[in-house]
C-alpha positions in Angstrom: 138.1 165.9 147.1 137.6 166.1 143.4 140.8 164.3 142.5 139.3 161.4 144.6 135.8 161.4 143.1 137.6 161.2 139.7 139.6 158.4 141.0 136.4 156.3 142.1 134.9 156.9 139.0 137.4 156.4 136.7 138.2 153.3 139.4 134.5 151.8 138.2 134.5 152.6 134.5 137.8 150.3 135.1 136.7 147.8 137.1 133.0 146.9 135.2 135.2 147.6 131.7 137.7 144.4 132.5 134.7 142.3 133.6 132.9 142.7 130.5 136.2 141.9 128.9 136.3 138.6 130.9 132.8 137.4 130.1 132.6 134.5 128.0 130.9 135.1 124.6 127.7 133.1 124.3 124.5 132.7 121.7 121.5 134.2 123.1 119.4 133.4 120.6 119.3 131.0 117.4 116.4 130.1 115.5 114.0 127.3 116.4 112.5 125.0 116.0 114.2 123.0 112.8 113.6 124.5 109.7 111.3 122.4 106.9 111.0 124.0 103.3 110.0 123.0 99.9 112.1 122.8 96.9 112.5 126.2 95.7 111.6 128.1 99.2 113.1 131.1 100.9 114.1 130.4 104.6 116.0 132.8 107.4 118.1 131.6 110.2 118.7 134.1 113.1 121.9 134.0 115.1 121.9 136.4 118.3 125.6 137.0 120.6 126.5 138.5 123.7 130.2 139.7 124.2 131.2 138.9 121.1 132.4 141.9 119.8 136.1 140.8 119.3 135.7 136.9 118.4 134.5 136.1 114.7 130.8 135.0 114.7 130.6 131.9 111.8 127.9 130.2 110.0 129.3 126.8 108.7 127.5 123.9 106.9 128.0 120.2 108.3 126.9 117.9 105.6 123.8 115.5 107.0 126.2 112.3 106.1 128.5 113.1 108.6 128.8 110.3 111.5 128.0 112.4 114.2 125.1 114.4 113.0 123.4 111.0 112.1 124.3 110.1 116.2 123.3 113.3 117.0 126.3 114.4 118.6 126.5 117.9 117.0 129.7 119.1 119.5 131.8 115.8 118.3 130.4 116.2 114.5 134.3 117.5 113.0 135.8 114.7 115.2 134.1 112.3 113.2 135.5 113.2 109.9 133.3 115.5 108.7 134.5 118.4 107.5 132.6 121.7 107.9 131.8 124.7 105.0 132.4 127.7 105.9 129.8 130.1 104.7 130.2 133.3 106.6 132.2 135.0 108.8 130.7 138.0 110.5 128.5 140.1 108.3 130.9 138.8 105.4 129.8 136.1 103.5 132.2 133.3 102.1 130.7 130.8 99.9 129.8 132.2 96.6 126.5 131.4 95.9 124.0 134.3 94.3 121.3 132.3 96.4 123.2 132.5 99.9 123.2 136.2 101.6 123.9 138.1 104.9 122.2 140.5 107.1 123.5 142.2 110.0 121.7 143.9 112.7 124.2 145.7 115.4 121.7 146.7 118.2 120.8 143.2 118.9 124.0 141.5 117.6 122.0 139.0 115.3 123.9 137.3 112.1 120.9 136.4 109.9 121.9 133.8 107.0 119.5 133.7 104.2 118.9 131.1 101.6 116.6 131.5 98.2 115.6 129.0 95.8 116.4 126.2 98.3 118.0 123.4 96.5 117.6 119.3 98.1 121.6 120.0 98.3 121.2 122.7 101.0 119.5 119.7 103.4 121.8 120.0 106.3 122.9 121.4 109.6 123.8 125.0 110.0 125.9 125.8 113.1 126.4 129.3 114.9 130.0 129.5 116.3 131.7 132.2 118.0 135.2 131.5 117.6 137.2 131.9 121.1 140.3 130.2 120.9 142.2 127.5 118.8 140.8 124.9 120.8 137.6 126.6 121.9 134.3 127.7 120.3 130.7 128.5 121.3 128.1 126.5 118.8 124.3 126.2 118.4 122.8 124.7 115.8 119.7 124.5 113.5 118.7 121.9 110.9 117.1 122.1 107.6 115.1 120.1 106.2 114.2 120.1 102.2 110.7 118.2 101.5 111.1 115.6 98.5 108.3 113.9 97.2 108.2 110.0 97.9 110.3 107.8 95.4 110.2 103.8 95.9 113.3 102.4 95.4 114.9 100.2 93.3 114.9 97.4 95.6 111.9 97.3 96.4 109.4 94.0 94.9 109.0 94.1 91.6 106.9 90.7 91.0 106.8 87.2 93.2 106.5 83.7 92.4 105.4 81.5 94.8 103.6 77.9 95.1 100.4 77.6 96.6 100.1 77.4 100.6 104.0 79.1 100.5 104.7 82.0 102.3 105.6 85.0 100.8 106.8 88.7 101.7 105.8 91.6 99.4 108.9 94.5 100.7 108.7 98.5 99.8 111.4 100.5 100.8 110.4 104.4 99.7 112.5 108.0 100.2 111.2 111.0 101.1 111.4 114.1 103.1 109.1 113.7 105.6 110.1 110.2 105.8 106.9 108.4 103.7 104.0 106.4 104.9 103.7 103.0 103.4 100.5 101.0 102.6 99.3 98.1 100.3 96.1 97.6 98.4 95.0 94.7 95.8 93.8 95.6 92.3 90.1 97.0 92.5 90.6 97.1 96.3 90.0 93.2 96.5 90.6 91.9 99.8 94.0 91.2 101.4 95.6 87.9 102.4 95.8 89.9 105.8 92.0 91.1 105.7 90.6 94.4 105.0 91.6 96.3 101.7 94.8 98.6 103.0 97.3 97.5 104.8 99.7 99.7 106.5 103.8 98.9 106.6 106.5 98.4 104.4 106.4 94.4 104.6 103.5 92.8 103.5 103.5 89.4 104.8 101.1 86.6 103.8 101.7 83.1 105.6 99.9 80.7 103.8 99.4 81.7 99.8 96.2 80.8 97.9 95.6 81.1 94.6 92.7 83.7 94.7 96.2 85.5 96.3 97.2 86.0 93.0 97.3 89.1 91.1 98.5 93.0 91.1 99.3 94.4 94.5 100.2 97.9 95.0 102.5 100.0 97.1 101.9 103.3 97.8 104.6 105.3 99.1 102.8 108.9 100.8 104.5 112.2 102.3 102.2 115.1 101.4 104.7 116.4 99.4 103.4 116.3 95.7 101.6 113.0 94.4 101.8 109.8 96.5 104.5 107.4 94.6 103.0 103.8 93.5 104.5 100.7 92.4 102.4 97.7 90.8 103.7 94.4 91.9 102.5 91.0 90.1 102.2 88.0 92.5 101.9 84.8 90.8 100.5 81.8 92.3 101.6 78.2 91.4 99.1 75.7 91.7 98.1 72.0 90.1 95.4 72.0 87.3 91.6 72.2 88.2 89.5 70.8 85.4 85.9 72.1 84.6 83.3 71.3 81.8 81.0 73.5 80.6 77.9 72.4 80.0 77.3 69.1 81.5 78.9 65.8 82.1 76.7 63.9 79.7 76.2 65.2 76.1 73.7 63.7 73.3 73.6 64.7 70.1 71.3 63.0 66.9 73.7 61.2 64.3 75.4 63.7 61.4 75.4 66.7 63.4 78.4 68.3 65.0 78.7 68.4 68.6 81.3 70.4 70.6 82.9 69.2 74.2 84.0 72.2 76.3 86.2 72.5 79.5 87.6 75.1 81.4 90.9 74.5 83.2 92.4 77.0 85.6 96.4 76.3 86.8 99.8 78.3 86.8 102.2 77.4 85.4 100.0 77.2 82.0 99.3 73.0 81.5 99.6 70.9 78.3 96.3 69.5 77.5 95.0 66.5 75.7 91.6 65.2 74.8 91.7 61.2 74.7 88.7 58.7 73.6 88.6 55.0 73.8 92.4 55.6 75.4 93.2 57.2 72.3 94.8 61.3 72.0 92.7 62.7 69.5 93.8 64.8 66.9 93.2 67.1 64.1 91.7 65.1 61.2 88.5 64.4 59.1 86.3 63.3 62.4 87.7 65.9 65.0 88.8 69.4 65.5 90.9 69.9 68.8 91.3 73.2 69.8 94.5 72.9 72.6 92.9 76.4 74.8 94.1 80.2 75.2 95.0 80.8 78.2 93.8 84.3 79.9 95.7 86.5 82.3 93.6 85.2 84.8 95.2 81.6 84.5 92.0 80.6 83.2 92.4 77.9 79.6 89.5 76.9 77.4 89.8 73.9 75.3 87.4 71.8 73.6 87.0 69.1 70.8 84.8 69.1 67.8 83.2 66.4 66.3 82.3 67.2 62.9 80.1 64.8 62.4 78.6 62.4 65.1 78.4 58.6 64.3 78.5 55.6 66.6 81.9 55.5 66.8 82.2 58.3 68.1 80.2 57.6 71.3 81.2 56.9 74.9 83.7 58.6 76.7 85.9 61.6 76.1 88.5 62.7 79.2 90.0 66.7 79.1 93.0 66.1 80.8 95.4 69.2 82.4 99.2 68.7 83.7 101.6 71.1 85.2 104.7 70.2 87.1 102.6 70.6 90.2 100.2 68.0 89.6 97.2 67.1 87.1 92.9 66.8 86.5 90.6 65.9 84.8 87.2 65.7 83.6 84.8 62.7 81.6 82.0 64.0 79.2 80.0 60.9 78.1 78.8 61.7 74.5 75.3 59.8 74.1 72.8 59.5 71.0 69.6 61.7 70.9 66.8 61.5 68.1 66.9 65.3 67.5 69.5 67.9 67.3 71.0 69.2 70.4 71.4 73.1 68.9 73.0 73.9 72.4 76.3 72.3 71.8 76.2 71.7 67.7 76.0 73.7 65.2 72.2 72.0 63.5 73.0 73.5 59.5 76.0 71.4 59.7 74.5 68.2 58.9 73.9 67.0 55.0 72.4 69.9 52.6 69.2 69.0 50.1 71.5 67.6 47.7 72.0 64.5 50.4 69.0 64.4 51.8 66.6 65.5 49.2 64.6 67.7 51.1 65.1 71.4 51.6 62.8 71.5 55.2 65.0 71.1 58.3 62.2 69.6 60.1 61.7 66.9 57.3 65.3 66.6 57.9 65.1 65.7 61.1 62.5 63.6 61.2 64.0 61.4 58.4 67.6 61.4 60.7 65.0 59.8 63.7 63.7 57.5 62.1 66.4 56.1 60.5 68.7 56.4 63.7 65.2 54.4 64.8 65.4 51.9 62.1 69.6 51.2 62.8 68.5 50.4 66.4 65.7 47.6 65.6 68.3 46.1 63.1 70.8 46.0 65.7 
């Protein structure tokens, strides 16, 4: 009777020995979700077997470039030549690397690979593998992910010249782990060609270009990881000259006094300017001073001509004339006799000093200049 007790026993230690033998390793447990760490973190990943005791348990690193990882076909990821690290194998560790360690825990079977001072270079996916056969393996994965602060890159817009009532396309492309969120502004958050004062995408698209278009756009490349990234871009705006005068269209002046004829010409590209009277380009000399204009960043010229002394030849008609290879304008100032100084657009101590006139009053002065502007007339 005891032999067969012993037998029945020793029958099921047997029996429930060789199925354990014949159960297929598996993970249990692997560590989720994905992994995201900044530069410089500490991270764990847990790896948890069943019936594993004589395969080799592996942690490998497949490098984020490989084909298959960017398909997300983690199983065919070798196939597609990518070629695994090794970094472990059991509670041993294989890569030598002071940052990379081990743990083992026997009770619950759990391989736990550890990573300090996480470097952009450890970005990847880590695989679990129990290693059953030649041809056969059991696999989970985990991914890590290593923050970056947004970068715009290099081929991204720079600057943009463009005619007026052209379309044009303002592109930024920007890196970044998350991936980064892309929005435009103008310069002191003037409106955009689009409407509002943000927009949000990497392609800023205006259809129709006007000049009040032009000016410094920006891109702003955001994660929340460190500081957003920005990129000034200049758009330029080509457009035909529009002419402007200053003060008025008709200027008088009395006789002897100087008299200065403004305008104000805003065009892109920057325009050659000539002042022309009785269909003749005036120039530096004893009767005028021609200043050609500045031009400002805002595409904005002043120019103006100085007559240093105003006689009847020089009345009538001056014309401020603009041209650019997109077109040209222009503006008439009639220059008129007055009796008394205009002080406005003349400089009134310019006229004759006491030694010409013989008086030292500038009232005298001018009543003399009246009446014999007054006298000229009834001779006439």
């Amino acid at each position: 009777m005891a032999f067969q007790v012993n037998g029945l026993v020793l029958w099921t230690v047997t029996f429930f020995a060789l199925v354990n033998t014949q159960r297929t390793p598996t993970i249990s447990y692997i560590t989720t979700p994905d992994i995201v760490t900044k530069i410089g973190g500490a991270i764990e990943m847990d790896c948890s077997v069943l019936y594993a005791t004589e395969y080799p348990v592996l942690w490998v690193k497949l490098p984020q470039d490989c084909k298959g990882i960017r398909n997300g076909d983690y199983r065919n990821a070798e196939a597609e030549s990518c070629t695994p690290i090794p970094l472990s194998s059991g509670s041993a560790l294989i890569v030598r690397d002071n940052r990379f360690s081990m743990r083992y825990d026997t009770a619950s079977s759990t391989f736990t690979l550890q990573i300090k001072d996480v470097q952009i270079t450890d970005e990847a996916v880590y695989q679990c593998q129990i290693i059953v056969g030649i041809n056969n393996k059991v696999t989970k994965h985990i991914s890590l992910t290593v923050s970056q602060p947004p970068v715009i890159a290099d081929n991204s817009t720079r600057a943009v010249v463009v005619q007026e009532n052209a379309p044009a396309e303002l592109i930024c492309h920007a890196v970044g782990s998350p991936p980064p969120r892309v929005s435009w502004r103008r310069e002191n958050n003037a409106i955009l060609p689009t409407g509002g004062i943000q927009y949000r995408g990497n392609v800023l698209k205006i259809h129709s270009v006007k000049k009040e278009d032009r000016g410094t756009y920006y891109c702003v490349a955001d994660n929340d990881v460190g500081k957003p990234a920005r990129r000034n871009v200049a758009v330029e705006v080509e457009f035909p000259p529009t002419v402007r005068v200053a003060h008025s269209n008709q200027v008088s002046q009395a006789f002897g006094y100087s008299v200065e004829l403004v305008c104000h010409i805003e065009a892109y590209p920057p325009p050659s300017i000539i002042w022309v009277h009785d269909d003749i380009q005036l120039a530096n000399n004893q009767y005028y001073a021609v200043d050609g204009g500045y031009t400002t960043t805002d595409d904005f010229t002043e120019t103006s001509v100085k007559i240093k002394s105003l006689g009847v030849r020089q009345l009538g008609s001056y014309f401020c004339r603009a041209q650019n290879k997109l077109g040209s304008g222009e503006q008439e100032i009639v220059l008129e006799q007055s009796y008394t100084p205009n002080c406005v657009i003349g400089i009134c101590d310019d006229y004759t000093s006491t030694a010409t006139t013989g008086y030292s009053s500038p009232s005298l002065r001018v009543a003399i200049l009246g009446l014999s502007a007054l006298f000229l007339m009834i001779l006439e």
